[in-house]
C-alpha positions as a printed NumPy array, in Angstrom:
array([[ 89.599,  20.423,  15.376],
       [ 93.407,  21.551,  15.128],
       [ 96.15 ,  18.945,  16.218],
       [ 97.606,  21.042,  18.793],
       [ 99.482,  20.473,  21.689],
       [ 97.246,  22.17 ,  24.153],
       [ 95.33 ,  19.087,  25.068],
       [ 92.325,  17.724,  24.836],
       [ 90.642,  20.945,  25.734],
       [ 91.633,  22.88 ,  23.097],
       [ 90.582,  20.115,  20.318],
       [ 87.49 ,  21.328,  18.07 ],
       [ 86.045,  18.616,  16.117],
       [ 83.406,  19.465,  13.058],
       [ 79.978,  17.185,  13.371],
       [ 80.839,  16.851,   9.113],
       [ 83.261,  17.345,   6.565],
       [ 83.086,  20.616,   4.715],
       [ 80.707,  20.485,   1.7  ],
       [ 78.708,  17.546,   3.267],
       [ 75.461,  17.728,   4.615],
       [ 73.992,  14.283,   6.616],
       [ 71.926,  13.782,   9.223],
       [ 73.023,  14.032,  12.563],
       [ 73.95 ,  10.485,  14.134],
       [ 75.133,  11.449,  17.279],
       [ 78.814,  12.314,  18.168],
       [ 81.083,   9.092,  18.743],
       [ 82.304,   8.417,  22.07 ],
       [ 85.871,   9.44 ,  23.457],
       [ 86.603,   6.066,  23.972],
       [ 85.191,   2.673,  22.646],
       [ 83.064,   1.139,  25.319],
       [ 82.361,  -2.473,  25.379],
       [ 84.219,  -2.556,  21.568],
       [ 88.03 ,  -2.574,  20.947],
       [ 90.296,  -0.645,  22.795],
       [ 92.622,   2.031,  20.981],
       [ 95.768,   0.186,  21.686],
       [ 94.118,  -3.024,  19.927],
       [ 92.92 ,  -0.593,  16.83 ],
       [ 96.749,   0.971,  16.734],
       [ 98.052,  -2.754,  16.455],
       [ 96.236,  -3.649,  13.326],
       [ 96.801,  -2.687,   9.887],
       [ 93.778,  -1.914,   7.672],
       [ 93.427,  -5.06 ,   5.65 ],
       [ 92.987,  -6.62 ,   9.325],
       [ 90.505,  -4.337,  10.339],
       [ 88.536,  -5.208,   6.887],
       [ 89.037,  -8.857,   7.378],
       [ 87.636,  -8.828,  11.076],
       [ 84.695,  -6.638,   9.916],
       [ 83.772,  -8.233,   7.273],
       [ 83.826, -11.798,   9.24 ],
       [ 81.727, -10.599,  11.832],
       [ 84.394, -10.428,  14.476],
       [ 84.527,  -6.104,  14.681],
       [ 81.623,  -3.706,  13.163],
       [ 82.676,  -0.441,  11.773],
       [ 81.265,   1.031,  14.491],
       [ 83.803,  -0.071,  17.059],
       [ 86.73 ,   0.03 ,  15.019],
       [ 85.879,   4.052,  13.809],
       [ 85.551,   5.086,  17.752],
       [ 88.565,   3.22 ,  18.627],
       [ 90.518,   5.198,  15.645],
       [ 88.706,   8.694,  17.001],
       [ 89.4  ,   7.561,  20.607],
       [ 93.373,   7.221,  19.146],
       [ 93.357,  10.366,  17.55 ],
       [ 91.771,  11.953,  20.644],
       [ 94.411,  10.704,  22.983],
       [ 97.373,  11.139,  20.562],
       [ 97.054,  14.086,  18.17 ],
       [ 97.576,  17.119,  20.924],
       [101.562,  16.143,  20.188],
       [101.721,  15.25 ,  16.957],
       [ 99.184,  17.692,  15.542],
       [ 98.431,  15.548,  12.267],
       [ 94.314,  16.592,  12.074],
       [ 93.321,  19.847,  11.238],
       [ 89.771,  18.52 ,  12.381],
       [ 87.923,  15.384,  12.654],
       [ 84.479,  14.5  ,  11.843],
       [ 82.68 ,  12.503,  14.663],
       [ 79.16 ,  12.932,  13.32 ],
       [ 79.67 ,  11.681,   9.804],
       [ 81.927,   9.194,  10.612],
       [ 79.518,   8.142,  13.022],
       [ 76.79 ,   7.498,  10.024],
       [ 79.723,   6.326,   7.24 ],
       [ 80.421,   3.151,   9.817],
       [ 76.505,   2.949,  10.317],
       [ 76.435,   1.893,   6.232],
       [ 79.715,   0.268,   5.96 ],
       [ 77.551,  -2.531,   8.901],
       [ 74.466,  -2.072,   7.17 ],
       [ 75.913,  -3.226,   3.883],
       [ 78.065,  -5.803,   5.454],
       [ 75.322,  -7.541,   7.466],
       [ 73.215,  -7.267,   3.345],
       [ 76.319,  -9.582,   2.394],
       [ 78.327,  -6.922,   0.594],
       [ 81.979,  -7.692,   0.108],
       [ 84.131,  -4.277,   1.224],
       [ 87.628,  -4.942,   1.056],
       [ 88.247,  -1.728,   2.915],
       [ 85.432,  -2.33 ,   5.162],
       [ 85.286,  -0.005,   8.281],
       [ 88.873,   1.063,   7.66 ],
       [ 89.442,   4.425,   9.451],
       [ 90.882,   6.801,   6.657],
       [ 92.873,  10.441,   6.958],
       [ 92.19 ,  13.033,   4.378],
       [ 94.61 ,  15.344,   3.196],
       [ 92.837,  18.827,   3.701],
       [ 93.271,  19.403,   0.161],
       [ 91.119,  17.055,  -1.025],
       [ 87.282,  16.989,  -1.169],
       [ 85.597,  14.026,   0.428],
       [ 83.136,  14.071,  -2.649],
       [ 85.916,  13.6  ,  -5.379],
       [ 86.071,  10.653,  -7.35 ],
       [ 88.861,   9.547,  -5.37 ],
       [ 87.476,   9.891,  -2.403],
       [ 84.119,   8.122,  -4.073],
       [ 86.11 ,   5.464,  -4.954],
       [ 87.378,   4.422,  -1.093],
       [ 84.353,   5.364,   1.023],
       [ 82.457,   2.983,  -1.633],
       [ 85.678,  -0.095,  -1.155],
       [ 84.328,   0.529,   2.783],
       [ 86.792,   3.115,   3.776],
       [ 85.335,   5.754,   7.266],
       [ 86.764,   8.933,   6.789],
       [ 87.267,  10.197,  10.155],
       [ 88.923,  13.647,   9.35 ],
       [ 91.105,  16.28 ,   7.68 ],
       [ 94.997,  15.973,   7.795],
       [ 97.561,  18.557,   7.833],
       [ 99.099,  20.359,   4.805],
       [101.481,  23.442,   4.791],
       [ 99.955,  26.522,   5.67 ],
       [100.786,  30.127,   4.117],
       [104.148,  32.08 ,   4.558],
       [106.968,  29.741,   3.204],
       [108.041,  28.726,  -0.062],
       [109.208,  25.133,   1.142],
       [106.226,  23.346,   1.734],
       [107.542,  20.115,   3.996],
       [105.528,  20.808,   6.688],
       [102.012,  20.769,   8.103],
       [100.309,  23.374,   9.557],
       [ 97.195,  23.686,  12.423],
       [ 95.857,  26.126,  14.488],
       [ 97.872,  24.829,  17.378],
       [101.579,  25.066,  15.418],
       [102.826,  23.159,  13.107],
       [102.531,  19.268,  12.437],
       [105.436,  17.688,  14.645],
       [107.091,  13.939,  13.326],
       [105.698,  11.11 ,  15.362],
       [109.25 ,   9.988,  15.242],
       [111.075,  12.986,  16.712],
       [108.878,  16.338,  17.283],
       [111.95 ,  18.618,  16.767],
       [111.968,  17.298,  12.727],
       [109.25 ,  18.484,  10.09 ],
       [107.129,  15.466,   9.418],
       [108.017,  16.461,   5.619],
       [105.309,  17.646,   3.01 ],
       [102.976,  18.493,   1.749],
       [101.136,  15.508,   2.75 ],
       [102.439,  16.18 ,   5.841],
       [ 99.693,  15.471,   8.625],
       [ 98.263,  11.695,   6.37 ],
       [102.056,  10.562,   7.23 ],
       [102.225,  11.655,  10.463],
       [ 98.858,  10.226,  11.441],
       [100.075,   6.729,   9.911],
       [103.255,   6.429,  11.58 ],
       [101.365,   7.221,  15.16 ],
       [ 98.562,   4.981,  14.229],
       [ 95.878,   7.108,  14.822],
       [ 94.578,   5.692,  11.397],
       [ 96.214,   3.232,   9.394],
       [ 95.32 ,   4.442,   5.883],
       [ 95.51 ,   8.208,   4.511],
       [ 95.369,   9.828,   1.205],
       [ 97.822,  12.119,  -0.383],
       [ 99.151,  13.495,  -3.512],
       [101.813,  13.911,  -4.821],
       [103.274,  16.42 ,  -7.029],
       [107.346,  16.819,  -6.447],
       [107.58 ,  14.37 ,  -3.943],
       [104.634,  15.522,  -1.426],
       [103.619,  11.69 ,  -0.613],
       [107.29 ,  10.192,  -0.962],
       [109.57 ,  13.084,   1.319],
       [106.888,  12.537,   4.511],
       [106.643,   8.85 ,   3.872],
       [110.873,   8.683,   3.834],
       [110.605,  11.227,   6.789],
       [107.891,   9.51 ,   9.042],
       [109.215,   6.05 ,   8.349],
       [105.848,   4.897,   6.451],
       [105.637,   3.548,   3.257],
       [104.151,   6.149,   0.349],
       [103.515,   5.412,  -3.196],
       [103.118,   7.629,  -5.833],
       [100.414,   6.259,  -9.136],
       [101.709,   6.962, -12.786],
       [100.612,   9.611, -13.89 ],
       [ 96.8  ,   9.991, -15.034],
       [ 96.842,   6.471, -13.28 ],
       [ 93.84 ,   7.773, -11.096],
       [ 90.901,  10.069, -11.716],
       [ 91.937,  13.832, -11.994],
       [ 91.453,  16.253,  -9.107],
       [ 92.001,  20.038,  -9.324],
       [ 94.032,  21.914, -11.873],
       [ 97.34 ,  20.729, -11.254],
       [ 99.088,  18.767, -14.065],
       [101.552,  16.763, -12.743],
       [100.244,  15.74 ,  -9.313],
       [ 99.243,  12.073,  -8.664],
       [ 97.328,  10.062,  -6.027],
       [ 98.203,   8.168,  -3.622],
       [ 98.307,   6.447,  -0.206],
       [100.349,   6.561,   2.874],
       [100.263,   3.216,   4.687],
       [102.14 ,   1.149,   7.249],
       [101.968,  -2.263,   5.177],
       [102.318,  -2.88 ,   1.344],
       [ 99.036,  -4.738,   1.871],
       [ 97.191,  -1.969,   3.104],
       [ 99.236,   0.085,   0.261],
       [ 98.277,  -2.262,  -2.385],
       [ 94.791,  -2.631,  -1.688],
       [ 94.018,   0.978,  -1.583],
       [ 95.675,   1.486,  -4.587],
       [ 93.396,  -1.434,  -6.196],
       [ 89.985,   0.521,  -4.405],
       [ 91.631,   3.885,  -6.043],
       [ 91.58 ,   2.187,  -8.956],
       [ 88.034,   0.743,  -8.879],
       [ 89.18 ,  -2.628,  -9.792],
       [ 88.205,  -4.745,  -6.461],
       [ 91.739,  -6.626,  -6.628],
       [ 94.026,  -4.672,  -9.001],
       [ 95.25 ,  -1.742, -10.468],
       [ 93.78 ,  -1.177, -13.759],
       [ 93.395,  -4.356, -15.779],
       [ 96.455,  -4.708, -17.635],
       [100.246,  -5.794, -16.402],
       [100.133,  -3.35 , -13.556],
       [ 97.821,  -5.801, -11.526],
       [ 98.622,  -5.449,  -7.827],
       [ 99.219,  -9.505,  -6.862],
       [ 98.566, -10.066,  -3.539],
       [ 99.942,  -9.395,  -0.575],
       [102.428, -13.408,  -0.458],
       [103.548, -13.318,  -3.508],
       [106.94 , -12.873,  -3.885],
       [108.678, -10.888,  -7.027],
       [108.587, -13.288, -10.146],
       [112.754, -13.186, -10.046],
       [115.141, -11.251,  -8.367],
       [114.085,  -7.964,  -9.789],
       [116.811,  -5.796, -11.898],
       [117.493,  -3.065, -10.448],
       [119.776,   0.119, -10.605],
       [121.267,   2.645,  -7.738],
       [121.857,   6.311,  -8.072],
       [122.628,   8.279,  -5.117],
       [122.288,  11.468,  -6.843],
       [120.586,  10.891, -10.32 ],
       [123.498,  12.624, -11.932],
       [122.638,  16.493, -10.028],
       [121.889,  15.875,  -6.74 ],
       [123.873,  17.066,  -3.735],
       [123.022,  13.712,  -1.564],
       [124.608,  13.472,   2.166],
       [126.883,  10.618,   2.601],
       [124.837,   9.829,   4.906],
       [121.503,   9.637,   3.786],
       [122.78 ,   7.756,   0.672],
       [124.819,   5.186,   3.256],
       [121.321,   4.298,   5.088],
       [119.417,   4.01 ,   1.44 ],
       [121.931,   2.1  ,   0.027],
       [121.97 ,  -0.488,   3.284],
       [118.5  ,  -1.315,   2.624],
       [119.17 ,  -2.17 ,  -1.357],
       [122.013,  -4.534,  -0.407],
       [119.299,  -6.13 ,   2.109],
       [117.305,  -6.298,  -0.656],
       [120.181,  -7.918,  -2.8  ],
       [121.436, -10.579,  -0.24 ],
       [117.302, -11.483,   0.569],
       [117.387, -12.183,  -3.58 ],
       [114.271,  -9.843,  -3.37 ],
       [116.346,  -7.64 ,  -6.245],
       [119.212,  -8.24 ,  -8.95 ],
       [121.982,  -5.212,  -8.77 ],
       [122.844,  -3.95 , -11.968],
       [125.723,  -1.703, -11.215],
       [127.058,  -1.435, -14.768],
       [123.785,   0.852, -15.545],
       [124.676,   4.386, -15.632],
       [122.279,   6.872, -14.321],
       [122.515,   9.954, -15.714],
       [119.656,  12.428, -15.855],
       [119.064,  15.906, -16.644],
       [118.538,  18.234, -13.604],
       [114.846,  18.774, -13.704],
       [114.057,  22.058, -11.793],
       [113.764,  24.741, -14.078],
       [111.58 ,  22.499, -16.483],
       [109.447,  21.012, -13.795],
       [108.954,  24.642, -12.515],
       [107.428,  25.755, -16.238],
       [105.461,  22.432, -15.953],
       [103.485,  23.415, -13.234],
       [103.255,  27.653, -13.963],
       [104.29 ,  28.75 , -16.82 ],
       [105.583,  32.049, -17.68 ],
       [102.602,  32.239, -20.397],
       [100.037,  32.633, -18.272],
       [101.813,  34.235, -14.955],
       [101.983,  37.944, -13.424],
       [105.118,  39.11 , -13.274],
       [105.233,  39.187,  -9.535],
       [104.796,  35.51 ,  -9.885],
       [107.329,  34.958, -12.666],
       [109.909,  37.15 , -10.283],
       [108.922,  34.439,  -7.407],
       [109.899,  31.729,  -9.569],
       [113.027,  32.665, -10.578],
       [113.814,  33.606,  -6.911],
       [112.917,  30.212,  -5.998],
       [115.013,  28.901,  -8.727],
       [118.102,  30.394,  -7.77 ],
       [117.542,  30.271,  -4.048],
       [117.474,  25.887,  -4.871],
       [113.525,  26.063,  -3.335],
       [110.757,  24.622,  -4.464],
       [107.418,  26.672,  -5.154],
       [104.173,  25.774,  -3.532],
       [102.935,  22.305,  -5.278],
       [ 99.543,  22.046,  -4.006],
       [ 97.62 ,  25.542,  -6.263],
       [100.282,  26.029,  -8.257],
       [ 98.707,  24.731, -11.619],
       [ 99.417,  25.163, -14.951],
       [ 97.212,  27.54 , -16.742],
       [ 98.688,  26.996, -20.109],
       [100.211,  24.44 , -22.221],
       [102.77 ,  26.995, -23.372],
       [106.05 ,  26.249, -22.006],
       [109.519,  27.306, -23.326],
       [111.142,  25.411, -25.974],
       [114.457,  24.878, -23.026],
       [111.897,  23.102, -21.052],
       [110.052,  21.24 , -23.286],
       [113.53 ,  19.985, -24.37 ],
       [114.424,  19.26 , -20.983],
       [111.072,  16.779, -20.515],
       [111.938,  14.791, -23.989],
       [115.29 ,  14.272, -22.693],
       [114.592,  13.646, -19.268],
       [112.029,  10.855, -20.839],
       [114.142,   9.689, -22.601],
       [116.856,   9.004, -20.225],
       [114.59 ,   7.367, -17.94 ],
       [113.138,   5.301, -20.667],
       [117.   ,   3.945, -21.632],
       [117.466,   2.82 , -17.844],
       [114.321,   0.98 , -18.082],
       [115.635,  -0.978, -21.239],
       [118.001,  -2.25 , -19.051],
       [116.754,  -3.083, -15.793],
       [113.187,  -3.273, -13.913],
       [113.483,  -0.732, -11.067],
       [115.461,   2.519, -10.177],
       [116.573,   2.842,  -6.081],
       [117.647,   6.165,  -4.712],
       [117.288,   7.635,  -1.554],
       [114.212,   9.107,  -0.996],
       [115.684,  12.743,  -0.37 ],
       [119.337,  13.977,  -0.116],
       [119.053,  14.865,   3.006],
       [117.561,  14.094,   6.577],
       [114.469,  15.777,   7.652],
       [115.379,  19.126,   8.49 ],
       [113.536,  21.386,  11.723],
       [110.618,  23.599,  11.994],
       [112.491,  26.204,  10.828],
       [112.787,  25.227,   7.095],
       [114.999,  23.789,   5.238],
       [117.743,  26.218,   4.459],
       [119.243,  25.594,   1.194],
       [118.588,  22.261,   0.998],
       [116.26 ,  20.924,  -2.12 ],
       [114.407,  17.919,  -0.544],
       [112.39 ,  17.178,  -4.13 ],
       [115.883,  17.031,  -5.604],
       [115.275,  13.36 ,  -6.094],
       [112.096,  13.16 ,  -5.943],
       [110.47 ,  15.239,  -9.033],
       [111.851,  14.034, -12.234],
       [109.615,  11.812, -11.642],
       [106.256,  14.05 , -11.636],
       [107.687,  15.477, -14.849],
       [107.967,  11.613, -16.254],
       [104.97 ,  10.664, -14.759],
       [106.482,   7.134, -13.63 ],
       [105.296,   5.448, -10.261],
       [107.788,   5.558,  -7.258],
       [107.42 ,   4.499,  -4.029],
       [109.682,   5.328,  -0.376],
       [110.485,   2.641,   1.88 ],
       [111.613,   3.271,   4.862],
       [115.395,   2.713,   5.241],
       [116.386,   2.748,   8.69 ],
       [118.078,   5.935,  10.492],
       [121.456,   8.316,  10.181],
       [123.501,   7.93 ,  13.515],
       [121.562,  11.16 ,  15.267],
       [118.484,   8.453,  14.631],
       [116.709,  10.426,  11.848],
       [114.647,   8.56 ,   9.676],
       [115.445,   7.84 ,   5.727],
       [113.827,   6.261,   2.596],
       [114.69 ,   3.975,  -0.202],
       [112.834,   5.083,  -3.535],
       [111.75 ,   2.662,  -5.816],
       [110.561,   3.752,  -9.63 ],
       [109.553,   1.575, -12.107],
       [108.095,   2.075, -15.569],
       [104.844,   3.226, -16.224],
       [102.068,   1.126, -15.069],
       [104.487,  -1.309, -12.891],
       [103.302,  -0.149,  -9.256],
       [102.25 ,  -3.947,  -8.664],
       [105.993,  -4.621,  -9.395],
       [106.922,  -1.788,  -6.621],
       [104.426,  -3.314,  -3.917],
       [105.732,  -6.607,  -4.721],
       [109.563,  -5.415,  -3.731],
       [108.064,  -3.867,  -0.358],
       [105.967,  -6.882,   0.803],
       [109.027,  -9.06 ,  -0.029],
       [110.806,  -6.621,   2.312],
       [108.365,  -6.871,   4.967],
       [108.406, -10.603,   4.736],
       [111.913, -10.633,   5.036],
       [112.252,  -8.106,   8.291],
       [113.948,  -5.977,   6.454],
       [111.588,  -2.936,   6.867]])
């Protein structure tokens, strides 16, 4: 299937995911007859689909046409799906009742799920959700060959237009999982996240996106740095996919990190710094204006403690996070030319192949990660989360960013490996979107979901 806009008749949809074979169950009707309508499936989140299936009240059956009737009706604007699988999805929902109606507990049970399109529906990951009751109902959007910035999505119909405005880039490179959240054509969808590539669409679509420490979550591919995670509407629905991710039924893990559930509040105000710029980057007034209004909600709610005595000063992270993920070792020279194009031209490289094929790095950027560690680790002696805007700018068009760095913010992070998480933060005055991102030490997502449920209770997102 590709999202375009062409309509309906132009929409291709695969009977089953690539690498799969399954019997053939049938292909899912357009619409949901005698079950739940799509408008009812776009108003809940996933933890109420999973509830209502689980009681009885839904079967995965209904609730997976409704989503495919949703994506059907919606995705020829928005172009989020790159194809969707009827067939399997069909027989995924036919186990999910099965095991339900045996008594199973699912806590994801029947919950329609997006795939980014670089991810195999057989990974571990992957595993790890379909078995936690999760439907995969097709591939999302990621960006396609020819550019060097890769916030955007690409289809066979055009690119992957924002749900919010179609003349901005939906961001990347989990481009089409945050675009189908934030139209509800599925209220869960996976992503990864390597500079920023779950954070910049989550702060661009107006969805919440978390990315796991690093080597959190079962590895996937070759890439070093990258780490799981979902794009969701609620922190529930964040929190228990994370905990499913994790295979831990209701946590992350087993240790401190344990995701608490969805009412309860932060222990105490939690401590927290603001940086508009982590000491490097060129932030729009702006941007940094909206971010910064959401932290002071944050402050006057009690749901976190300003600290603005901590100093946050960090070293710029490009050239070493660059090395991180390629190094020069094991390159050609045509790439090692690319890189240093992309270095001076303020772009980022492709994050979703470009891996690390040896642990040889130069002694400049290995010095650069001990000190950017470092630095981190002394702001975390001090108080319990870091807040900066999500990126330093708005989302830009279809035609690229320019010379604006949107992972400016974003991937000191992948380099530290600590969790961070975008919020959505409200809008600039021309009504783009922007995000608040959260980071907190190692381990502490639970601490990060706990800040955006407390937000949600509040209004304030």
């Amino acid at each position: 299937m590709s999202g375009g806009g062409g309509g309906d008749e132009n929409r291709e949809s695969r009977r089953t995911p690539a690498g799969l074979d399954t019997d053939t169950h049938g292909d899912m009707s357009a619409c949901a007859h005698g079950g739940m309508s799509a408008c009812a499936y776009a108003g809940m989140s996933a933890c109420e689909i999973a509830a209502a299936v689980s009681e009885g009240r839904l079967t995965a059956r209904e609730v997976t046409e409704a989503a495919l009737a949703r994506i059907a009706a919606s995705d020829g604007a928005v172009r989020a799906f790159t194809e969707t699988w009827p067939a399997w999805a069909a027989g995924r929902a036919a186990e999910v009742d099965r095991a339900v109606r045996a008594g199973a507990r699912l806590p994801l049970a029947g919950v329609p799920l997006g795939v980014k399109n670089t991810q195999r529906v057989t990974s571990p990951r992957l595993a790890r959700l379909t078995a936690a009751g999760c439907v995969p109902v097709g591939a999302t959007a990621t960006p396609g060959p020819g550019t060097e910035w890769q916030t955007w999505g690409a289809t066979d119909c055009g690119p992957t237009r924002n749900p919010l405005g179609p003349r901005w880039s939906p961001g990347g490179s989990s481009a089409g999982s945050a675009a189908a959240v934030a139209a509800r054509m599925v209220p869960l969808a996976t992503g990864s996240d390597g500079a920023g590539s779950v954070r910049i669409p989550a702060a661009w679509c107006a969805v919440i996106g978390l990315k796991t420490t690093g080597g959190l979550a079962p590895a996937q591919g070759r890439t070093v740095r990258s780490a799981p995670g979902p794009l969701a509407r609620t922190a529930g629905d964040a929190a228990a996919y994370l905990a499913a991710l994790q295979g831990s039924g209701n946590g992350v893990g087993g240790g401190t990190g344990t995701v608490p559930p969805t009412g309860t509040p932060p222990p105490r105000p939690v401590r927290t710094a603001w940086s508009a710029t982590l000491g490097f980057a060129d932030t729009e007034d702006e941007v940094a204006g909206a971010a910064h209004g959401l932290l002071e909600a944050l402050t006057s709610a009690r749901i976190t403690a300003a600290r603005p005595a901590v100093t946050v000063l960090l070293p710029d992270p490009a050239r070493c996070w660059r090395e991180l993920r390629a190094p020069d070792a094991g390159r050609s020279s045509l790439e090692a030319a690319r890189a240093d194009l992309n270095a001076r031209s303020g772009r980022a490289p492709r994050t979703d192949h470009h891996a690390a094929r040896t642990g040889r790095v130069s002694a400049a950027a290995a010095r650069t990660a001990s000190a950017l560690a470092r630095a981190v680790a002394e702001v975390f002696t001090e108080v319990d989360i870091l807040a900066t805007p999500t990126t330093p700018g708005p989302p830009h068009g279809h035609e690229g960013p320019g010379t604006a760095l949107s992972v400016a913010l974003t991937w000191a992070f992948n380099v530290t490996g600590h969790p961070a998480l975008s919020l959505p933060a409200g809008r600039t005055a021309d009504g783009a979107p922007v995000g608040l991102q959260l980071v907190a030490p190692h381990g502490r997502e639970a601490d990060l979901l706990a800040v955006a449920a407390a937000a949600e209770r509040e209004g304030l997102v």
